[in-house]
N, C-alpha and C positions, 0 to 999 in steps of 0.2 A: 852198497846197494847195487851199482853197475855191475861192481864182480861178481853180484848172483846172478843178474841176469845175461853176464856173458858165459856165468857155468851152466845155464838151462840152455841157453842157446846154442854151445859147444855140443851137451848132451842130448839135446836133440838132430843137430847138421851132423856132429863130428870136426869142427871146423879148425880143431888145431892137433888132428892126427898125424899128419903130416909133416909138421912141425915138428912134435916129441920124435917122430920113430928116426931122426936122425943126429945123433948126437952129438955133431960139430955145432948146433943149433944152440943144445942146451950147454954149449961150452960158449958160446956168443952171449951169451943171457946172463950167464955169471959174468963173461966180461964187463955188460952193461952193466951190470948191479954194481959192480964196484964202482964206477966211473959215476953213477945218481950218490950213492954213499959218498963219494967226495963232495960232489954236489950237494949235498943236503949239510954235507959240514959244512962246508964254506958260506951256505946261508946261516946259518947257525953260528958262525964269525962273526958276521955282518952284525948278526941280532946283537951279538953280546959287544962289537964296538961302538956303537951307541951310547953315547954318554948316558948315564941315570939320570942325569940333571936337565935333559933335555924336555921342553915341555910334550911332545909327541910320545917320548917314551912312557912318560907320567903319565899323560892321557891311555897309551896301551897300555902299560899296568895295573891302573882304577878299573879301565873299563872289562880285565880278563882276558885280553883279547892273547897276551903272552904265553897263558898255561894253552891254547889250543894252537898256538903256532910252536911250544919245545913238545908238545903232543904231536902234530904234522910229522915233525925234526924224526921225532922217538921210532914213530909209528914207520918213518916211511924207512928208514934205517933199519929196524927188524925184518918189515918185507923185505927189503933188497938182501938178506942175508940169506933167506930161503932159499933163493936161486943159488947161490954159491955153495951153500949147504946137501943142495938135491947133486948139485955138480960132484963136489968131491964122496960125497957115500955113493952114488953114482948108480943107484937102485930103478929102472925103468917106470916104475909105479909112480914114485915121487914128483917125477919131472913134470907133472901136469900139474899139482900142487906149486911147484916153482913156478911156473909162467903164470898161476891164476894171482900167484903170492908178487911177481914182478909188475902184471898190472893194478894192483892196487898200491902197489908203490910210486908206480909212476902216477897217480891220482894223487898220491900226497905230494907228491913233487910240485904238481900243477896247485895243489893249496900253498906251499909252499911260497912259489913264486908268487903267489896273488899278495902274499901278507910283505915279501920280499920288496914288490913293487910299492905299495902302501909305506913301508919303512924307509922307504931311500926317496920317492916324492913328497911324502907327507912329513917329513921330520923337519921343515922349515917354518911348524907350528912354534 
């Protein structure tokens, strides 16, 4: 929902021309992508070292709360590939598609960390 309303607002300012028309930038952007994709794995570590036998994880399991945090995992790992993706075909057009597709990834990062926080406080259920 926010990255539609940061693509109406780009297309009506302009507010990341600036941005694409220089290509050290969208080579920065793939960097970062890689560096959240590690990110996203290493929470994704975390999830899976959690014992099954632990009553927080039993409680996240009953409750579904798992299939929308390796959804988060799924989800923000595909976006973060975009950018890497626009980088190496390396086609002018794509590059806005990349940073719309890098901000919604970092959105799943921040869901991410929310469920990340919740698993590492609350597991002493």
């Amino acid at each position: 929902m926010i990255v539609v309303l940061i693509y109406f607002f780009d297309k009506s300012q302009n507010v990341f021309a600036c941005f694409i028309e220089n290509n050290s930038n969208v080579c920065n952007l793939a960097i970062m992508s890689g560096t959240f994709i590690g990110f996203l794995l290493t929470i994704a570590t975390v999830y899976f070292s959690i014992p099954n036998k632990s009553d927080f994880k039993k409680w996240f399991i009953e409750n579904g709360h798992h299939k929308i945090f390796i959804r988060i995992i799924l989800l923000g790992t595909v976006f973060f590939f975009i950018p890497i993706a626009t980088w190496i075909i390396g086609i002018d057009d794509y590059y806005i598609l990349g940073l719309y597709s890098f901000i919604a990834g970092c959105l799943e990062v921040a869901g991410a960390i929310y469920y990340l926080y919740y698993l590492t406080v609350k597991n002493q259920l």
